[in-house]
VOLUM-441450 format. One record per atom (N, C-alpha, C): x, y, z. Coordinates in steps of 0.001 Angstrom, whole numbers, padded with zeros to 6 digits, always signed. Example, Ala and Ser with C-alpha at 12.3 -4.5 7.8 and 13.67 -1.06 7.14 Angstrom:
<kollos>
+013190-005690+007800+012300-004500+007800+013200-003300+007800+012850-002250+007080+013670-001060+007140+012900+000030+007870
</kollos>
This chain:
<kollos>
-109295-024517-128550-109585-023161-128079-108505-022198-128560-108697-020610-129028-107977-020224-129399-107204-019189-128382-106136-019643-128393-105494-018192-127513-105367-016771-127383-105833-016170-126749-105822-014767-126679-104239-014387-127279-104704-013650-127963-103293-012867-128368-102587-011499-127783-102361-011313-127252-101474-009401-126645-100655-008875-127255-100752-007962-128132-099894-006939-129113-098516-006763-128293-097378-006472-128772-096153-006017-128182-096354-005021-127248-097089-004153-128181-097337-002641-127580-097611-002592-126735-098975-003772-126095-099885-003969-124894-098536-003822-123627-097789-005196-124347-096848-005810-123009-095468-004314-122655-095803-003245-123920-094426-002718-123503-095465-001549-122494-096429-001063-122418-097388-000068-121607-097767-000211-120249-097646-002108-120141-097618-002282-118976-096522-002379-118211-095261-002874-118949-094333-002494-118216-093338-001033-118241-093810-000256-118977-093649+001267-118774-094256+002027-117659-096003+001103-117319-096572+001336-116032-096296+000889-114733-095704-000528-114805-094779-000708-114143-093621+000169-112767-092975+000114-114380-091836+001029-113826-091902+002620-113587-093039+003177-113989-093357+004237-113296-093860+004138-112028-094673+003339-111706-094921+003069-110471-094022+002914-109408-092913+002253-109888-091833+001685-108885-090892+002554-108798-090709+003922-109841-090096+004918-109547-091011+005692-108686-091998+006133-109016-092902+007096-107747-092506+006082-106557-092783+005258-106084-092705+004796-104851-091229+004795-104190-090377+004510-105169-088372+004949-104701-088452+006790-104799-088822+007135-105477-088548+008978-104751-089363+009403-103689-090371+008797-103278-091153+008791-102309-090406+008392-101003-089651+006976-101205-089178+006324-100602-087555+007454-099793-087274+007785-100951-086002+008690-100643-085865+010262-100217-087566+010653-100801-087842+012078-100115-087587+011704-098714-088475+010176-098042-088916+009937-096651-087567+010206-096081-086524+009098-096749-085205+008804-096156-084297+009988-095773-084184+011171-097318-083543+012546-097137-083835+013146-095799-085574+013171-096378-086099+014259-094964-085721+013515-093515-085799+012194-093428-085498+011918-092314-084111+012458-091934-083190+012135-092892-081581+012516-092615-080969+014320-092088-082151+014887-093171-081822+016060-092739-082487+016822-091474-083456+015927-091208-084213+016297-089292-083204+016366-088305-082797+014839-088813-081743+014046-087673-080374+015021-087866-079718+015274-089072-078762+016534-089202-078921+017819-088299-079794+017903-088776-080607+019264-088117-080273+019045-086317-081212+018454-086447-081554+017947-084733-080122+018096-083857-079323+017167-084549-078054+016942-083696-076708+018539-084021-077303+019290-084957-076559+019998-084998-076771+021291-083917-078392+021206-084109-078728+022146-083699-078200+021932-081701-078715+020319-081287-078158+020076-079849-077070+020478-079943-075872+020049-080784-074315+020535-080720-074292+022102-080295-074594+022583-081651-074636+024305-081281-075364+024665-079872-075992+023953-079736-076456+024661-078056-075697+023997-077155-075461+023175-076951-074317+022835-075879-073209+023477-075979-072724+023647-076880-070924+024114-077244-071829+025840-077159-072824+026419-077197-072861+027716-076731-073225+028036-075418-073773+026869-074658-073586+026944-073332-072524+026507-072296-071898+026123-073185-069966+026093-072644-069605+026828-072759-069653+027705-073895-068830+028509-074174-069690+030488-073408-070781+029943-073144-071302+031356-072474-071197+031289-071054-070511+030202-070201-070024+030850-069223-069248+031411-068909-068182+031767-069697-067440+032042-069899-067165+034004-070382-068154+034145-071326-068284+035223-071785-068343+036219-071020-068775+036618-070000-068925+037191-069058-067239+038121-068726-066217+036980-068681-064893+038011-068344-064407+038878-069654-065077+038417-070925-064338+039278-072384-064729+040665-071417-065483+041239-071141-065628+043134-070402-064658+042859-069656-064420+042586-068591-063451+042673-067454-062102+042727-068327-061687+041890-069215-060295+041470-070030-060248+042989-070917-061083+043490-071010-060538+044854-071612-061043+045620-070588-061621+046223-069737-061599+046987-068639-060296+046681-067830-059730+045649-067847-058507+045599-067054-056950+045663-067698-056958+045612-069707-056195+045772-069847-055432+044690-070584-056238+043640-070085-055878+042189-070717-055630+042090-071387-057260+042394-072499-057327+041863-073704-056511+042148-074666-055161+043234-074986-054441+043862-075538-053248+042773-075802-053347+042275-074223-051831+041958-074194-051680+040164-074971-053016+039893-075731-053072+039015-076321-052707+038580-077953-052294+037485-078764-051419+038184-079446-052331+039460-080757-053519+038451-080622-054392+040002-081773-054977+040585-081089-054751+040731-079629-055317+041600-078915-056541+042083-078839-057311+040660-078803-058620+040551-078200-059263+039182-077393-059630+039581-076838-060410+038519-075514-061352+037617-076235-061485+037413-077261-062581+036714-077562-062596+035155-077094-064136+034984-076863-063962+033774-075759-063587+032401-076516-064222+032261-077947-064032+030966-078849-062297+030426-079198-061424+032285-079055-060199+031790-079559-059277+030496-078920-058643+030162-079610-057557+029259-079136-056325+029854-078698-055416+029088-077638-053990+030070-077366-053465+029232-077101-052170+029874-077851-050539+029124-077901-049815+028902-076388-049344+028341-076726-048257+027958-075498-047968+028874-075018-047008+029984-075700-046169+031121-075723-047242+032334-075272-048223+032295-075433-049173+033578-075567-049835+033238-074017-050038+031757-073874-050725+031646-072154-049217+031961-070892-048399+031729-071200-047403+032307-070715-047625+033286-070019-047783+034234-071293-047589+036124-071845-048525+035961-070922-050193+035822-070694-051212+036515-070249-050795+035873-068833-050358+034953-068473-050447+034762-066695-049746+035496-066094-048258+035705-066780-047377+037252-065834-047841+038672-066474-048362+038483-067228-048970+039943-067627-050252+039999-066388-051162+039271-066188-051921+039159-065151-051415+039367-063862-049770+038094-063241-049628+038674-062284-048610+039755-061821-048491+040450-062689-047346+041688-062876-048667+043341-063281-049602+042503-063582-050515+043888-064651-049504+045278-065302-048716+043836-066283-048015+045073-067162-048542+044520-068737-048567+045470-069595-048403+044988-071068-047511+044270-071875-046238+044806-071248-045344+044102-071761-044044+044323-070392-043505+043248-070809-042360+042882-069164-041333+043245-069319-040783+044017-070453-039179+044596-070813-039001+045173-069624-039507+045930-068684-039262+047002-067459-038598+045515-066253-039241+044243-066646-039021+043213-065673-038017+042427-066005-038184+041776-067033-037144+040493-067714-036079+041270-068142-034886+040356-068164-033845+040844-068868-034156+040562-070455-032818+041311-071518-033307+041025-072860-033320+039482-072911-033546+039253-074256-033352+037672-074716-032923+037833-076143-031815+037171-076448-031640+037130-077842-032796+035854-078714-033415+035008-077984-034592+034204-078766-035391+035179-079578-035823+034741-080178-036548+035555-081751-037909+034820-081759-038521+033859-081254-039524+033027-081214-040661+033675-080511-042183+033497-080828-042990+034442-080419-043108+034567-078473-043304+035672-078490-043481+035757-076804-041979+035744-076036-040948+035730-076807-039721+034663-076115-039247+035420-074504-039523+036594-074661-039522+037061-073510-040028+037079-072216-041297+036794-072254-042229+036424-071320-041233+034843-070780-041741+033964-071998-041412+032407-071707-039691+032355-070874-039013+033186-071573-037461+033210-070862-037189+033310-069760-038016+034534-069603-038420+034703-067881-039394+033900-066815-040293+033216-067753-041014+032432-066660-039945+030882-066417-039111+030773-067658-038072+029546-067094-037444+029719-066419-036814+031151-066466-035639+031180-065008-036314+031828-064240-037653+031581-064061-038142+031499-062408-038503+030092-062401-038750+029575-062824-038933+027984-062312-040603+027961-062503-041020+028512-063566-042863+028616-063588-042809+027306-064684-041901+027163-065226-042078+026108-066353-040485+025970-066930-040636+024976-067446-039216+023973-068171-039340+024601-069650-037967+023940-069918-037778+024775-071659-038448+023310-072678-038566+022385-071541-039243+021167-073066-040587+021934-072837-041151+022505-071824-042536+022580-072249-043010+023770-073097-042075+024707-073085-042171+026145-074041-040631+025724-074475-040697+026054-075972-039505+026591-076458-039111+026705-078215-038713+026888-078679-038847+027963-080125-039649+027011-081199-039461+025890-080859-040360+024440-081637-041439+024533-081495-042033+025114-080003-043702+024868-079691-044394+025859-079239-043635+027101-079225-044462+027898-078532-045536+028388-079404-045651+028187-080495-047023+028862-081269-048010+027284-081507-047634+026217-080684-048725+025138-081109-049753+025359-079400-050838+024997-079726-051836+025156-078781-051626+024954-077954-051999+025373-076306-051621+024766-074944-052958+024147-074876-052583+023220-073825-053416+022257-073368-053751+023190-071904-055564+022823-071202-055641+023386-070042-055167+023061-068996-054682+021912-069095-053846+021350-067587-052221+021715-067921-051853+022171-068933-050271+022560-068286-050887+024346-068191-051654+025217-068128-052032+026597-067638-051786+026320-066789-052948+025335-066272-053811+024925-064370-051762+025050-063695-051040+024398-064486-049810+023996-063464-048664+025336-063378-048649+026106-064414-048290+027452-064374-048725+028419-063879-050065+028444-063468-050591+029346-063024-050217+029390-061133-050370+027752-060811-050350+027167-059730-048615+027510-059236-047820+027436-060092-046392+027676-060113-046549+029303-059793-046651+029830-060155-047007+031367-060637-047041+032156-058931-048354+031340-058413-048849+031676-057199-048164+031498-056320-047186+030092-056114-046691+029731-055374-044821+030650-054896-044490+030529-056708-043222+031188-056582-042749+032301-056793-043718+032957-057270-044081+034900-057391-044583+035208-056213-045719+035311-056342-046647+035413-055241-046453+035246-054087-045841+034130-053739-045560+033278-052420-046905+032986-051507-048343+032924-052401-049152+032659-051237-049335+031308-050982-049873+031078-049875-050233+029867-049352-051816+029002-050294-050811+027624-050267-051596+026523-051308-052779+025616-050782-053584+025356-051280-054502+024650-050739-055054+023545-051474-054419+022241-051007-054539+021177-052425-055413+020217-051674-056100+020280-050740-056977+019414-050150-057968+019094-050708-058509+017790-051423-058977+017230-052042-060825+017645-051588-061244+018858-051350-062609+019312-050908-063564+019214-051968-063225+018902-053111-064446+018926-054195-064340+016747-054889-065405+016760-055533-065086+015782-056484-065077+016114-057831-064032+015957-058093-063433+016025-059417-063711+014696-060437-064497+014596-061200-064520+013229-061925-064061+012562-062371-062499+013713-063525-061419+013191-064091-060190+013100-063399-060706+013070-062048-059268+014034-061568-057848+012837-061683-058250+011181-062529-057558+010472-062230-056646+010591-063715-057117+011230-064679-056560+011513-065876-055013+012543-065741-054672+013227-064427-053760+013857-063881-052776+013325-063357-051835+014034-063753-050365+013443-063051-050478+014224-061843-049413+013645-060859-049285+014676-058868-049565+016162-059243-048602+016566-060352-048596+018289-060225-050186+018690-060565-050430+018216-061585-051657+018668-062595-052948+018667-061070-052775+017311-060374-053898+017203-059771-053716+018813-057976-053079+018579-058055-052227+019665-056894-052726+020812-057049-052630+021440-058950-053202+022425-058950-054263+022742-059345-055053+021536-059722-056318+021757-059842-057318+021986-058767-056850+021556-057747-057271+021481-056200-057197+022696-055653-055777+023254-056083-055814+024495-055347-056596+025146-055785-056470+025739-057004-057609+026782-058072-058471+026599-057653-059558+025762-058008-060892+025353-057300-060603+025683-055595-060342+025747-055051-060100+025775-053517-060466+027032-053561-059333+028186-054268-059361+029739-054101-060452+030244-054836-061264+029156-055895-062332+030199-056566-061831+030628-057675-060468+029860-058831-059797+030568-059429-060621+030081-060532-060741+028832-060364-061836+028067-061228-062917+028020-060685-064229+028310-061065-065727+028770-061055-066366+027891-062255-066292+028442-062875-067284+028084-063717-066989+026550-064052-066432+025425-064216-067000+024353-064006-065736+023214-063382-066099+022614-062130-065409+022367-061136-065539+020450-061345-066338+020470-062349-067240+018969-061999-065938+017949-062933-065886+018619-063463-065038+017827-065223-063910+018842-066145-063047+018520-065412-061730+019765-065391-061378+019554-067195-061766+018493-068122-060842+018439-069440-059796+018853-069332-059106+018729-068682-057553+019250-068930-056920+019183-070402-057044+018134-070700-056882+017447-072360-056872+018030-073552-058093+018914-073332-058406+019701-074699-057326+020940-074807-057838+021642-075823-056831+022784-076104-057802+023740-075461-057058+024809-075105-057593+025638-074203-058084+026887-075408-058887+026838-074637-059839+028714-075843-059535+029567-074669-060231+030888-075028-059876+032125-074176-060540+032451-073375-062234+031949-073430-062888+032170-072088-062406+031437-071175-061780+029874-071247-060856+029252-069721-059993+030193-069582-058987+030756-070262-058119+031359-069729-058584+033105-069263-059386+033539-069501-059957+034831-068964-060388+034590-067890-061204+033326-067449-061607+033392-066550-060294+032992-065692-059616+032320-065667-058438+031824-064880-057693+033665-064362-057570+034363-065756-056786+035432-065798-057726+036542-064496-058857+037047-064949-059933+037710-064182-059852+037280-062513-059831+035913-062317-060434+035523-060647-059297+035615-060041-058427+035112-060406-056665+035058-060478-056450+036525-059505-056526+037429-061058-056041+038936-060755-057324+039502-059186-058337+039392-059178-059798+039443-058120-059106+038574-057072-058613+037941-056780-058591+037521-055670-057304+037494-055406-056192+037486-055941-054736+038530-055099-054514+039743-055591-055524+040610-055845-055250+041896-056078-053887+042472-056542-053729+041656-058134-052502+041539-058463-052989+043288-059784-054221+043705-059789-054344+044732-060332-054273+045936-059677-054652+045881-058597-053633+047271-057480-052741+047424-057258-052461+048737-056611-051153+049237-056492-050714+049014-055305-049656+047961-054403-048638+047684-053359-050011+046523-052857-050234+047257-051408-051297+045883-050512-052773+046500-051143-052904+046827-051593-054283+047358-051737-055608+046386-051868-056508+046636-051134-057349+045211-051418-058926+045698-052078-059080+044994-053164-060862+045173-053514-061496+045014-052811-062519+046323-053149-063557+046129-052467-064319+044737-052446-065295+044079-051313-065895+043012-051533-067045+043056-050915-067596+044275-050278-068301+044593-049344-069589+045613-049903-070674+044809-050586-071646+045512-051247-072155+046782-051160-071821+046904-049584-072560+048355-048713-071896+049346-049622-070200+049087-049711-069567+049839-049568-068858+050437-051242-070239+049955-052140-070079+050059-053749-070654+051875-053903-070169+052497-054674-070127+053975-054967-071550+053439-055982-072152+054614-056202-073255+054902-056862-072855+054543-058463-071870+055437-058552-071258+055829-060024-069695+054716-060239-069921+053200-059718-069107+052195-059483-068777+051830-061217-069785+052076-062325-069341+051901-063791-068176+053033-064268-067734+054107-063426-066828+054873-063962-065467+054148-063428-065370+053464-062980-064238+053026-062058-063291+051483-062614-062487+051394-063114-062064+049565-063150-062193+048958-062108-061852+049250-060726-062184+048550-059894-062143+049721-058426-062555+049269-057256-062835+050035-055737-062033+049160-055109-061417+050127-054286-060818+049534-053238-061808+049338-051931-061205+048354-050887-061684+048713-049267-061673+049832-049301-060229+050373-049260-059582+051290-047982-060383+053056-048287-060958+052965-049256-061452+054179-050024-063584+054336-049376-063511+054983-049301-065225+055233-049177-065654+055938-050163-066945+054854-049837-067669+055550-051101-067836+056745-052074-068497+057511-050738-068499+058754-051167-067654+059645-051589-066211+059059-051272-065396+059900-052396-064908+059262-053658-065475+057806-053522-065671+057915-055017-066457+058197-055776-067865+058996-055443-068904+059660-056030-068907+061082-055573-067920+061747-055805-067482+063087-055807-067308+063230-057550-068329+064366-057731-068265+064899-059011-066546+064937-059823-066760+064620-060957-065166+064732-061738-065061+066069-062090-063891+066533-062073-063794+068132-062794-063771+068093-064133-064846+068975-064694-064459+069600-065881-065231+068166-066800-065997+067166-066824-066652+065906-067132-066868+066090-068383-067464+067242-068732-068189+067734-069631-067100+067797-070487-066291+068017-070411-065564+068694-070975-064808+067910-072438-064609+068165-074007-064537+067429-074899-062878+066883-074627-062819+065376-075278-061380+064695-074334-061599+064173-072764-062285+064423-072376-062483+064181-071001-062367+062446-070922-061491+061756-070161-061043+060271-069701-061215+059698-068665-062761+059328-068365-062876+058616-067228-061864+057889-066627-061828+057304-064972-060912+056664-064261-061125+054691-065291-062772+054705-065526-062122+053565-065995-061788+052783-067588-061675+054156-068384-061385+054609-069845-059345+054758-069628-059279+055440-068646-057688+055775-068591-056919+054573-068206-057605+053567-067147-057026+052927-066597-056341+051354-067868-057309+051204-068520-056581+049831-069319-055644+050405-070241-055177+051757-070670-053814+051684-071422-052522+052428-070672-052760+052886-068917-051893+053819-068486-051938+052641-067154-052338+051651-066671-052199+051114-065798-050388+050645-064906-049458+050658-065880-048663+050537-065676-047492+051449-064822-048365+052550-065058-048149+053626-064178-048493+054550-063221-049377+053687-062759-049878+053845-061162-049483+053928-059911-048713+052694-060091-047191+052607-058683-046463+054005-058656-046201+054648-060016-045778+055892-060252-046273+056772-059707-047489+057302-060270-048250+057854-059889-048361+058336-058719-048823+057143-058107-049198+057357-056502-048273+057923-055775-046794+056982-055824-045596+057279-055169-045325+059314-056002-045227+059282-056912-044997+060843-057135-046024+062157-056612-047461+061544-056049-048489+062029-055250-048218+062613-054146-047796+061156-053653-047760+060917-052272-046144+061527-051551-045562+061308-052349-044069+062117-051966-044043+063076-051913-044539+063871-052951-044513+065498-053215-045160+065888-052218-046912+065702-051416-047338+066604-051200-047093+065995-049343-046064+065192-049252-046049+064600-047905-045150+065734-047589-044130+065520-048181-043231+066812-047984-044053+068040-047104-044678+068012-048528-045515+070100-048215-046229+069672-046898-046822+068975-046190-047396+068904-044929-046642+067961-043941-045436+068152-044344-044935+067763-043107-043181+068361-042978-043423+070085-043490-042055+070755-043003-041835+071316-041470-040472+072048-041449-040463+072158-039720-039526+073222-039865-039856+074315-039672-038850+075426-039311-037741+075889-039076-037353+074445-038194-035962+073939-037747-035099+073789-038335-035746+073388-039224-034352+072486-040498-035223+072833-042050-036116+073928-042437-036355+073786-043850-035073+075037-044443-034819+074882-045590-034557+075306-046475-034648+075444-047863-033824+075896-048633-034673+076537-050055-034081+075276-050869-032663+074903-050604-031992+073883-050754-032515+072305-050860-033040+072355-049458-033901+071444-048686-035634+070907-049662-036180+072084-049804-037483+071994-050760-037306+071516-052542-035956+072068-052821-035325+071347-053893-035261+070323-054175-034085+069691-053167-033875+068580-053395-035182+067581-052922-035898+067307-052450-036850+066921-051672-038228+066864-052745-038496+067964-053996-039464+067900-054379-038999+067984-056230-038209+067967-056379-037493+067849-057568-037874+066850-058608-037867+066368-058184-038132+065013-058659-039593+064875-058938-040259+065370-058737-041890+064907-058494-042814+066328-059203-041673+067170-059721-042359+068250-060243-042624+068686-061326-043264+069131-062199-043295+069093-063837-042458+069862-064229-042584+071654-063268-041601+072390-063666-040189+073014-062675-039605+073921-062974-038529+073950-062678-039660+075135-061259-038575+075151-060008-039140+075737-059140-038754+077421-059073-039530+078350-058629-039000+079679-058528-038204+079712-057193-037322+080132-058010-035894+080717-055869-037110+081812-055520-037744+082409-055820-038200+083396-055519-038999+082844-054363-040149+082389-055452-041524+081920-054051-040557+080589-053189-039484+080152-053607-039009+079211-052471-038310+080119-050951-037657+080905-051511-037198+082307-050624-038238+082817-049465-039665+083309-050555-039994+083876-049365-040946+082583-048460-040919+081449-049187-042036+080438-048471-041624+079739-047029-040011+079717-047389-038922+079472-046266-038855+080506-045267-038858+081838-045523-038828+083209-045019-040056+082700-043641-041470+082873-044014-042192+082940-043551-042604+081709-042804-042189+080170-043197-042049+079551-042389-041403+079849-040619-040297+080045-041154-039258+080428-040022-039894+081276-038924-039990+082491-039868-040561+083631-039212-041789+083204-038686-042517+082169-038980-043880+082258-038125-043930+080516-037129-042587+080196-037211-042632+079011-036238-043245+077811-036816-043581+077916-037810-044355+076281-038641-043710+075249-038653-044391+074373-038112-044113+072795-037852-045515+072331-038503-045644+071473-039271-046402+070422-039459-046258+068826-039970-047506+068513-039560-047086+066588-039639-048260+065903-040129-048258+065258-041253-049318+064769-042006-049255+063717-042947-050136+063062-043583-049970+062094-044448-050868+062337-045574-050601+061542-046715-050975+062052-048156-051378+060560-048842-052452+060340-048838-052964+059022-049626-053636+059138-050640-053033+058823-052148-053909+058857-053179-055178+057752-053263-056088+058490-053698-057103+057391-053433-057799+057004-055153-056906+055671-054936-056818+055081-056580-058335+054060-056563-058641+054023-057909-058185+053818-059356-058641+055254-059874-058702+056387-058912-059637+057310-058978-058663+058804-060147-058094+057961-061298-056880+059000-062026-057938+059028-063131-057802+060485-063705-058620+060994-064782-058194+062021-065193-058591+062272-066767-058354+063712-067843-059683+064546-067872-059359+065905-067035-060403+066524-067296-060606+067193-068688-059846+066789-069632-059603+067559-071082-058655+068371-071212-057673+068840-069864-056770+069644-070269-055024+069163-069398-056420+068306-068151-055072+068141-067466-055551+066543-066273-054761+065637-066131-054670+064753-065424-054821+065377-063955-055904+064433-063425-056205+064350-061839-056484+063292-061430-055587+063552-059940-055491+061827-059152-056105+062579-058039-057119+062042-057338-058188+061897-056149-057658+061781-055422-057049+062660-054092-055787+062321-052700-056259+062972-051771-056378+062094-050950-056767+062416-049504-055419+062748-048852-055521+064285-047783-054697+064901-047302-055432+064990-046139-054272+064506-045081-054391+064870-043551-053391+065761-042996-053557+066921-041876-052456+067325-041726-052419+067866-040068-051375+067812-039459-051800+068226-038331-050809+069705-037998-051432+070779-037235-050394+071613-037272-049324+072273-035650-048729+071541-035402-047564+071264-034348-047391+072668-033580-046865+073418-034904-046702+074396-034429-046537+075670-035431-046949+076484-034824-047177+078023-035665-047704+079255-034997-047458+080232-035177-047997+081766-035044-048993+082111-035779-049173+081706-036913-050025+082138-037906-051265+080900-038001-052246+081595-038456-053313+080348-038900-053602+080035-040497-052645+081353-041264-053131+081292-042456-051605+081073-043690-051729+080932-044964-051038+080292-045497-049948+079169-044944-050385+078705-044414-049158+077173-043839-049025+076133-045259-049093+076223-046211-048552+075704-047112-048104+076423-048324-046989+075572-048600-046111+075898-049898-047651+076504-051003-047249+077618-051456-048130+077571-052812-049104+078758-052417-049801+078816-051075-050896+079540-050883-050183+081215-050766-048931+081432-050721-048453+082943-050504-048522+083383-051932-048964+082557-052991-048573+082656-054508-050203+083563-054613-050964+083162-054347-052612+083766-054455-053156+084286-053464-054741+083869-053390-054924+084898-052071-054721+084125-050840-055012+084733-049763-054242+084593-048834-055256+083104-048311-054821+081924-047879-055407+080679-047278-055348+080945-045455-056996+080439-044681-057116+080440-043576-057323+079269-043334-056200+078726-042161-056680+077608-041666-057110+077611-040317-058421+077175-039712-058790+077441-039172-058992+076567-037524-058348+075286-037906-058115+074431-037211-057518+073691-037302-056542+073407-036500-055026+072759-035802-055110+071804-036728-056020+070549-036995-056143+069658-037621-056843+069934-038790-056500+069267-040278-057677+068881-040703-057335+068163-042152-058560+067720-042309-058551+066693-043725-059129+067056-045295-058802+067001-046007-059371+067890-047343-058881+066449-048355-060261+066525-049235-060008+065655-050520-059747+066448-051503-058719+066357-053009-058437+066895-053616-057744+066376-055002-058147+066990-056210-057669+066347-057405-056556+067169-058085-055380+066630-057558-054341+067004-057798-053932+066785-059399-053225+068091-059458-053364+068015-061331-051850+067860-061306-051786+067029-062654-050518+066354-062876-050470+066314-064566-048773+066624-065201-048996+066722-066404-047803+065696-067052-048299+065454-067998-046604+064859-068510-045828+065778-069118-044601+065200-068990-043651+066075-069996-043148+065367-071164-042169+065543-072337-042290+065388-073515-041303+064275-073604-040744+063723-072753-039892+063023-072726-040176+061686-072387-041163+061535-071342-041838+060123-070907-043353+060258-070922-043821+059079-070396-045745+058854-069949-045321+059139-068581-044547+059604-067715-044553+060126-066364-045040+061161-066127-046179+060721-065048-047280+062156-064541-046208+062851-063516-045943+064549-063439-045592+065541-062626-046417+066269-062221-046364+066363-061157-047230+067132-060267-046848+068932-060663-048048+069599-060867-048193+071071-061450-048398+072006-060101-047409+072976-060014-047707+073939-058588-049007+074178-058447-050042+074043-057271-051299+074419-057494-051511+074939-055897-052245+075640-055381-052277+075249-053642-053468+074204-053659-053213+073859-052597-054352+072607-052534-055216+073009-052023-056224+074526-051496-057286+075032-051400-057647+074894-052978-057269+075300-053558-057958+075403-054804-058096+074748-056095-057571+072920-055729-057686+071560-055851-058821+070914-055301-059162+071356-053732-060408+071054-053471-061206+070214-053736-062090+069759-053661-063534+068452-054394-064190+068402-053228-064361+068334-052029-064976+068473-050777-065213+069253-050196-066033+069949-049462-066177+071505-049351-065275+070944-047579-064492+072133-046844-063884+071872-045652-063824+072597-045308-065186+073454-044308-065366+074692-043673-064058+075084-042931-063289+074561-042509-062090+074932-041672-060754+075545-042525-060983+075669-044064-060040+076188-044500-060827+076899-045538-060557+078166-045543-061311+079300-046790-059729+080095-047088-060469+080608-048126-059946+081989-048981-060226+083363-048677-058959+083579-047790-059102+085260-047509-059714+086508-048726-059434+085692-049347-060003+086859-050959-061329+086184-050797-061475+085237-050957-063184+084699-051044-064269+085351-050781
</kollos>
């Protein structure tokens, strides 16, 4: 029998068909494999990005507050952003900048010859005992802090600034809480206790490096709940009733203030330059304590002289200090004159009613409630310094209370507000039938 014969050619076509075949089926094979890889890429990146943005968006919430209050400045690029990371040296800076609400602490710390970033802040928080020099010092202060040595500075902070009372009673469950040494766990307890920590109580990471929404929020609840952003005892408001209409013009409300005078029209609003109370407040905050006290001194004086003992001497020295300009002997002459001569005694108190400081475009006004009572007198009309200068002021009853935006200017030498001669009829913001204008 004869054998079939097969040309070369035959055998090389089939295995050219072959191996085309077995390549279509391997790129087939590896489209499957790619596409699978890049689902699964996909997939898990995309879970990543949403978890790490729902960590990171509870957080977001204090970046407004951190520049409404002033914060965010005092950071080293001077912004709140919640993703950043922070140095040793820089979480320092923001916890006494928080509990001091200054920008910078030269007015507090002594100098430091260290040259290392922040060194001032850190110098001063060692010789208070907020922290040791192994844990800040010219080697480390620009490498990342960890969140559990904050948690223990902050906790230091409260305890030995502050002096308030600690609360380390073990009331929550903490999951990691065994990853902590005594101090770490002490102050994690407390924070969580006061509400300092909120946003997540379950799984503290102490471990990691800290970003800026932990520390905003630490910085924000911190400053909210010892009212370390007011001026002396002053306490936030917390009492919903008692929120002003127009509560977005404001950094923050006190209790002690009512509403309604913090929804008393601003002077002059309109006006181009014009600096809301809570536009002025994050770069002039530092000078509020000022403020108030130069308010409150000056016009305590003017409602509470006495016949007995004033003089021209007396109004000098007494208001000198608190005044923008130099005083006239003249109107001090005859203001003393007519005291005397008409038996005036009065007794009163003078409360600025903060955060309520603003630029009407030409001139600074602080919101001050004036009480005054009048002891004694002959006369019912001009009883204060200022009103013999214009027309003639009637007061019309023994007692009374007037709100008023006392204008205050700086002079060229400092950011210190002086109080500008004005009478306080015609400062006004509340209408107070019991005192008019004889010219009126």
């Amino acid at each position: 029998m004869e054998e079939n014969f097969v040309p070369s050619y035959k055998n090389e076509e089939e295995r050219l068909k072959i191996r085309k075949e077995k390549d279509r089926k391997d790129r087939i094979k590896t489209i499957i494999i790619t596409t699978v890889c890049i689902a699964i890429a996909v997939v898990v990146f995309i879970v990543g990005y949403t978890l790490i943005n729902i960590n990171y968006s509870k957080y977001e919430k204090y970046e407004e507050k951190m520049d409404i209050y002033g914060f965010s400045k005092v950071y080293n690029n001077a912004r709140a952003n919640t993703r950043d990371k922070v140095t040793k040296s820089e979480a320092v800076k923001m916890i006494l900048s928080c509990v001091y609400n200054v920008p910078d602490i030269e007015g507090i710390a002594l100098p430091t010859e260290e040259t290392y970033s922040n060194a001032i802040w850190v110098e001063y928080a060692i010789k208070q005992g907020i922290l040791t020099k192994e844990e800040v010092n010219e080697k480390n202060a620009d490498d990342k802090v960890k969140y559990k040595e904050v948690l223990v500075w902050l906790y230091n902070v409260k305890s030995k600034i502050l002096n308030q009372d600690l609360d380390t009673e073990a009331k929550v469950k903490v999951k990691d809480i065994n990853a902590y040494n005594a101090d770490q766990k002490l102050a994690i307890y407390d924070l969580i206790n006061s509400q300092v920590i909120t946003a997540n109580t379950k799984n503290i990471n102490g471990n990691q490096n800290l970003y800026k929404g932990k520390l905003n929020e630490l910085i924000i609840n911190f400053a909210e709940k010892y009212n370390t952003i007011t001026v002396g005892n002053a306490r936030l408001n917390i009492n919903e009733d008692k929120i002003p209409a127009n509560v977005d013009s404001y950094p923050y409300i006190l209790a002690s203030v009512q509403k309604d005078i913090y929804e008393i029209d601003f002077e002059n609003s309109q006006n181009e330059g014009f600096i809301s109370p809570i536009d002025l407040y994050k770069d002039n905050k530092q000078y509020y304590s000022q403020i108030k006290n130069f308010v409150e001194s000056y016009y305590s004086y003017l409602v509470n002289i006495d016949y007995q003992n004033i003089s021209v001497e007396q109004m000098k020295r007494k208001l000198k200090k608190y005044a923008y300009e130099e005083f006239s002997n003249k109107d001090l002459e005859e203001y003393v004159s007519y005291v005397k001569n008409n038996n005036i005694k009065l007794s009163g108190t003078v409360t600025a009613q903060l955060p309520c400081i603003y630029f009407d475009g030409e001139n600074y006004r602080v919101r001050t409630k004036i009480e005054c009572k009048v002891e004694s007198s002959n006369t019912d009309e001009n009883l204060l310094y200022c009103d013999l200068k214009g027309n003639n002021v009637k007061y019309k009853n023994k007692e009374f209370e007037v709100y008023v935006d006392v204008i205050m200017h700086k002079n060229e030498e400092s950011q210190t507000l002086f109080n500008v001669e004005r009478t306080i009829h015609s400062m006004m913001v509340k209408s107070n039938s019991s005192i008019v204008s004889v010219g009126d």
